[in-house]
Backbone as JSON Lines, residues from 0, in Angstrom:
{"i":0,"aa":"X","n":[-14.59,18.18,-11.95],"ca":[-14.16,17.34,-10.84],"c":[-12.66,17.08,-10.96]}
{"i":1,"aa":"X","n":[-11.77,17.08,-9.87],"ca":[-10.7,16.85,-9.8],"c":[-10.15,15.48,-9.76]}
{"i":2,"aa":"X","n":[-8.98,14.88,-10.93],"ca":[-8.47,14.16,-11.05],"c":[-8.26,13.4,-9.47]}
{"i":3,"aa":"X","n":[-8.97,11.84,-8.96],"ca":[-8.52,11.35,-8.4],"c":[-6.53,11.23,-7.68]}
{"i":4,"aa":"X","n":[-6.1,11.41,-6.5],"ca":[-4.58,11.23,-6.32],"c":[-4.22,10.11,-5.78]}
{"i":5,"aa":"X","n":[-3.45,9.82,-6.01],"ca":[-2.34,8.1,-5.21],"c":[-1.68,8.98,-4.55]}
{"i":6,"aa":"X","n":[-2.09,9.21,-2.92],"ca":[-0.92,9.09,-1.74],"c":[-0.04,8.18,-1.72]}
{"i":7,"aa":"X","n":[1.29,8.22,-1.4],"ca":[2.25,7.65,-0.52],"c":[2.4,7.65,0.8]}
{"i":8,"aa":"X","n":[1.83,6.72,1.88],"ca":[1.99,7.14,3.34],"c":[3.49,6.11,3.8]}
{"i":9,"aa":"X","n":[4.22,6.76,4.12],"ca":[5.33,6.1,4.6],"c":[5.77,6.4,5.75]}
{"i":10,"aa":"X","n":[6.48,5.31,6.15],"ca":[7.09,5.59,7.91],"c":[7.47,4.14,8.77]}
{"i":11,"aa":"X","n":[8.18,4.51,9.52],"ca":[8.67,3.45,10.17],"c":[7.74,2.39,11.02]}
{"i":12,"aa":"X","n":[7.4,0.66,10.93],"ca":[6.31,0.29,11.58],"c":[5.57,0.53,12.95]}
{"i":13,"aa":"X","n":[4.79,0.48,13.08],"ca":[4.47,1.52,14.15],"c":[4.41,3.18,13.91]}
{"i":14,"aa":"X","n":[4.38,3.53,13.01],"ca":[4.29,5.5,12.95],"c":[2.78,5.77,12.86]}
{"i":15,"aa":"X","n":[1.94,4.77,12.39],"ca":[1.13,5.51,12.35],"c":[0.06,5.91,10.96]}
{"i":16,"aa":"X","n":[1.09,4.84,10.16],"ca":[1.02,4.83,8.91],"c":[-0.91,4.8,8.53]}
{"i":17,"aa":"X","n":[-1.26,3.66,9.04],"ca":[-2.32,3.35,8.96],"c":[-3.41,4.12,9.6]}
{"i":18,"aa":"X","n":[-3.29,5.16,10.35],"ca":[-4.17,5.92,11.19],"c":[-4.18,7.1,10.24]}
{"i":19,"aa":"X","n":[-2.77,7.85,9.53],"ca":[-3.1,8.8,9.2],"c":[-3.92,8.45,7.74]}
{"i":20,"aa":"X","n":[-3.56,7.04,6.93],"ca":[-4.45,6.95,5.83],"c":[-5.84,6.81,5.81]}
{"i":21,"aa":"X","n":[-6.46,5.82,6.64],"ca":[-7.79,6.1,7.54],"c":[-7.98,7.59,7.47]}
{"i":22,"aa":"X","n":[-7.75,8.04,8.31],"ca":[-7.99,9.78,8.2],"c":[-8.04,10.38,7.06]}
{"i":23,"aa":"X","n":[-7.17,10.39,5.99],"ca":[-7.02,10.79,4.91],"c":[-8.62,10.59,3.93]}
{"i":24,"aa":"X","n":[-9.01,9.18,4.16],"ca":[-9.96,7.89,3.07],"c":[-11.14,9.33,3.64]}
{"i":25,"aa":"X","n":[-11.32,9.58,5.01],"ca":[-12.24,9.85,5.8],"c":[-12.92,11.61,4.71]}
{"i":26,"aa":"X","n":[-11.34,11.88,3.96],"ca":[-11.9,13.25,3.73],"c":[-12.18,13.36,2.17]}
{"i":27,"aa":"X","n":[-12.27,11.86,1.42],"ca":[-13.08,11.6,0.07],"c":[-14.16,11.21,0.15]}
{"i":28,"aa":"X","n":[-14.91,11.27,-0.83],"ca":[-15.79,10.68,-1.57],"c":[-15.82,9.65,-1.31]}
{"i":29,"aa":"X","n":[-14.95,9.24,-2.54],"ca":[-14.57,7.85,-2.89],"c":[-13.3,7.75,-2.58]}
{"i":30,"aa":"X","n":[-12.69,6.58,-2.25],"ca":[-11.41,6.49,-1.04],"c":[-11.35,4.9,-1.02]}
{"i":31,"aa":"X","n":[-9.53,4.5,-1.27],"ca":[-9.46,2.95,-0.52],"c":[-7.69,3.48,-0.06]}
{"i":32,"aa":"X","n":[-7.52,2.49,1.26],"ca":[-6.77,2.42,1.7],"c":[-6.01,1.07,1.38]}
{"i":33,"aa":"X","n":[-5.08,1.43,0.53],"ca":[-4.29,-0.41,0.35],"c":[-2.98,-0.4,1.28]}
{"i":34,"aa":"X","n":[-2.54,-1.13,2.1],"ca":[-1.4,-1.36,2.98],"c":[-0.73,-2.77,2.34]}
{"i":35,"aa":"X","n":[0.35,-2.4,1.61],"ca":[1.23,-3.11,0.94],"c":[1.59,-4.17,2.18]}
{"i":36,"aa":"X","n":[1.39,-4.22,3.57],"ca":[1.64,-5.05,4.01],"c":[1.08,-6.3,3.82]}
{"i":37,"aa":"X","n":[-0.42,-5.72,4.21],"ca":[-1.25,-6.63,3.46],"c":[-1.36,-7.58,2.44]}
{"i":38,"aa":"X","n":[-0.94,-7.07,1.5],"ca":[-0.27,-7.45,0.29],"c":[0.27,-8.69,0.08]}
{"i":39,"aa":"X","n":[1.65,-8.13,0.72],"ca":[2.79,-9.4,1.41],"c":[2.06,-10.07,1.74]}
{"i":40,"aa":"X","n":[1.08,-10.28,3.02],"ca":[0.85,-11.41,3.16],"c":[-0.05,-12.63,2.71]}
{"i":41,"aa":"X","n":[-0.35,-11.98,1.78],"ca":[-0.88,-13.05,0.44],"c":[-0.21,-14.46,0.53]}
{"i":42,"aa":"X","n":[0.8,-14.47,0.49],"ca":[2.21,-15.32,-0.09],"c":[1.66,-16.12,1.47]}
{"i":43,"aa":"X","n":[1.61,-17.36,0.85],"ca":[1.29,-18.58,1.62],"c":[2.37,-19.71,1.77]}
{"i":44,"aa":"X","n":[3.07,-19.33,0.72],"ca":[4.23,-21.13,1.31],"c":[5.62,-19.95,0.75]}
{"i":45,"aa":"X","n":[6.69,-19.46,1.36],"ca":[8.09,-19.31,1.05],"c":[7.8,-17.88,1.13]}
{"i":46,"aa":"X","n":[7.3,-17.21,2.64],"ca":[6.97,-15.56,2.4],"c":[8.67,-15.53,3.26]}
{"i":47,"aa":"X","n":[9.19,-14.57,2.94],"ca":[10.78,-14.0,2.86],"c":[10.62,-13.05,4.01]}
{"i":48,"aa":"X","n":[10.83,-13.54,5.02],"ca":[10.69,-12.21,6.73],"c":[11.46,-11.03,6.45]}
{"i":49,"aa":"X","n":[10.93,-10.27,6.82],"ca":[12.3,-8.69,6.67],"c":[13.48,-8.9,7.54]}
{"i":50,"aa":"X","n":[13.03,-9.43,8.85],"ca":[13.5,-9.93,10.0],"c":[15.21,-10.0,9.51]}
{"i":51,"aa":"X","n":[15.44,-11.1,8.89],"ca":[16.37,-11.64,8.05],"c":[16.29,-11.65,6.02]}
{"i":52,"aa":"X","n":[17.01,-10.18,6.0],"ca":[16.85,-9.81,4.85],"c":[17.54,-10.47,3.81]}
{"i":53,"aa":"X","n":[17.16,-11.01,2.98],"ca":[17.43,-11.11,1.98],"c":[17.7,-11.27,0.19]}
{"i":54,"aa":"X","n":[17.72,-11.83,-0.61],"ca":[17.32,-11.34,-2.44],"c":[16.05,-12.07,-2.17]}
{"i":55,"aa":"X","n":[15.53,-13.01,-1.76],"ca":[14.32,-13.05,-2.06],"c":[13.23,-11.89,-1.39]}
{"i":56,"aa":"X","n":[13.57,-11.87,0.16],"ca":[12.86,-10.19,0.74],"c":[12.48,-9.41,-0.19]}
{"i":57,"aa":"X","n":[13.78,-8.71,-0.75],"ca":[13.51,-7.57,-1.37],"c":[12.75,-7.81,-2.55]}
{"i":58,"aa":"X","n":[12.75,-9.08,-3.39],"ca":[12.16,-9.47,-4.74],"c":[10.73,-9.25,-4.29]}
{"i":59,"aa":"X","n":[10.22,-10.04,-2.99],"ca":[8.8,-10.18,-2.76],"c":[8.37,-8.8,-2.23]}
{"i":60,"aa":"X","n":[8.9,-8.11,-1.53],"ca":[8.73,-6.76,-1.15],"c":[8.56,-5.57,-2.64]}
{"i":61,"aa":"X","n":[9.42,-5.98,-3.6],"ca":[9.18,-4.89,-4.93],"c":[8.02,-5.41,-5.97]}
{"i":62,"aa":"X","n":[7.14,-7.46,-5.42],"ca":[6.65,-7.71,-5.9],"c":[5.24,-6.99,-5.47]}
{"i":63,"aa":"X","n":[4.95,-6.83,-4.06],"ca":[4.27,-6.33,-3.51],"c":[3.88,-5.14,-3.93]}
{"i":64,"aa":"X","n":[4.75,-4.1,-3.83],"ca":[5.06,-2.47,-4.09],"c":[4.31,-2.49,-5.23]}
{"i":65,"aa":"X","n":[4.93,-3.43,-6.19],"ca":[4.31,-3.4,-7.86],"c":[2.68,-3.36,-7.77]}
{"i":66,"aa":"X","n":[2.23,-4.45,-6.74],"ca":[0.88,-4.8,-6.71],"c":[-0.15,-3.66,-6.65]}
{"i":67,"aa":"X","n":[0.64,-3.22,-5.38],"ca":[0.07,-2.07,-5.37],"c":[0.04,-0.81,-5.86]}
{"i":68,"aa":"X","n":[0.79,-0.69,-6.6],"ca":[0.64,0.09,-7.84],"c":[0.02,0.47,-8.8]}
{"i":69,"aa":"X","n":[-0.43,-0.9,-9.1],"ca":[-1.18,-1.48,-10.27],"c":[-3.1,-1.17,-9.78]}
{"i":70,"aa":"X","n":[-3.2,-1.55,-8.43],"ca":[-4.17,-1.89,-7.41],"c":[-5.06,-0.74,-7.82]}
{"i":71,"aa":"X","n":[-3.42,0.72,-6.88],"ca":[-4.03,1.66,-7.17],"c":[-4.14,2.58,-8.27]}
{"i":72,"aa":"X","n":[-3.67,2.18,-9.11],"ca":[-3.8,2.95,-10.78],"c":[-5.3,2.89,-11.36]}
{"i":73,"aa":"X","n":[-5.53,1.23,-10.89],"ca":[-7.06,0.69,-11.65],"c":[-7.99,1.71,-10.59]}
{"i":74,"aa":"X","n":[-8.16,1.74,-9.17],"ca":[-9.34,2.32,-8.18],"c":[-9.34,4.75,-8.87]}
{"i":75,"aa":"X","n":[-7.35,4.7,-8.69],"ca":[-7.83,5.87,-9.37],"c":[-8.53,6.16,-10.68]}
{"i":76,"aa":"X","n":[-8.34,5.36,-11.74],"ca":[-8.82,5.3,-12.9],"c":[-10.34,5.14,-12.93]}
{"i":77,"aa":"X","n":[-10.59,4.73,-11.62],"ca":[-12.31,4.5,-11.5],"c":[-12.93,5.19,-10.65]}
{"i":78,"aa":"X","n":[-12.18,6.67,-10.03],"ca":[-12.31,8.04,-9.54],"c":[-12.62,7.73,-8.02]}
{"i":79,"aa":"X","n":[-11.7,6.76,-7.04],"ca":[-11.11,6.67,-5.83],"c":[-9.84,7.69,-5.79]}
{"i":80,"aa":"X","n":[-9.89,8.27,-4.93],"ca":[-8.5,9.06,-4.24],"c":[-7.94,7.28,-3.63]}
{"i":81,"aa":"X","n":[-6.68,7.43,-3.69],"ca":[-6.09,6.03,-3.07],"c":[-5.27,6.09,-2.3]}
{"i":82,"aa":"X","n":[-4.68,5.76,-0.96],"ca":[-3.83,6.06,0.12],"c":[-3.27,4.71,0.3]}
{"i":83,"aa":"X","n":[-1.84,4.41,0.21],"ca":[-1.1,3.33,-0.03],"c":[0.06,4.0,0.82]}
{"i":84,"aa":"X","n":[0.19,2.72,2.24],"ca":[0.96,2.81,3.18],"c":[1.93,1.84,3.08]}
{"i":85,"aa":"X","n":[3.25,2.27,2.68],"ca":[4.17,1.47,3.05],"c":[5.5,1.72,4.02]}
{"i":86,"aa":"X","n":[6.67,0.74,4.43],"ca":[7.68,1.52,4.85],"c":[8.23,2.22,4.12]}
């Protein structure tokens, strides 16, 4: 059996990101789709808008990225293919 993979789906909001990972989940087995957006919005009191960028943005945005990293390391390690959409 072939080593589970971590996709990268990236693209500008609105591309589509999320349709082509859906599609992707559709052609495993075993399959999760994590959207780092999602992620972000965990953060309940002091979430940092992209809108108006700034050191905290990017801190909570690479905190995110990390999350999902981690997210999907553990689902591949437990023989999910994993599709992780970000910008």
């Amino acid at each position: 059996m072939a080593r589970p993979a971590i996709w990268l789906i990236s693209g500008a909001p609105g591309a589509g990101k999320s349709t082509v990972s859906d599609a992707l989940c559709r052609r495993f087995r075993l399959a999760v789709h994590i959207p780092v957006d999602d992620i972000r919005d965990w953060v309940r009191s002091g979430f940092a808008s992209p809108v108006e960028w700034t050191n905290e943005t990017g801190r909570q945005f690479a905190l995110a990225r990390r999350g999902a990293a981690r997210i999907a390391t553990d689902y591949a390690d437990a023989g999910f293919d994993v599709m992780v959409d970000d910008v």
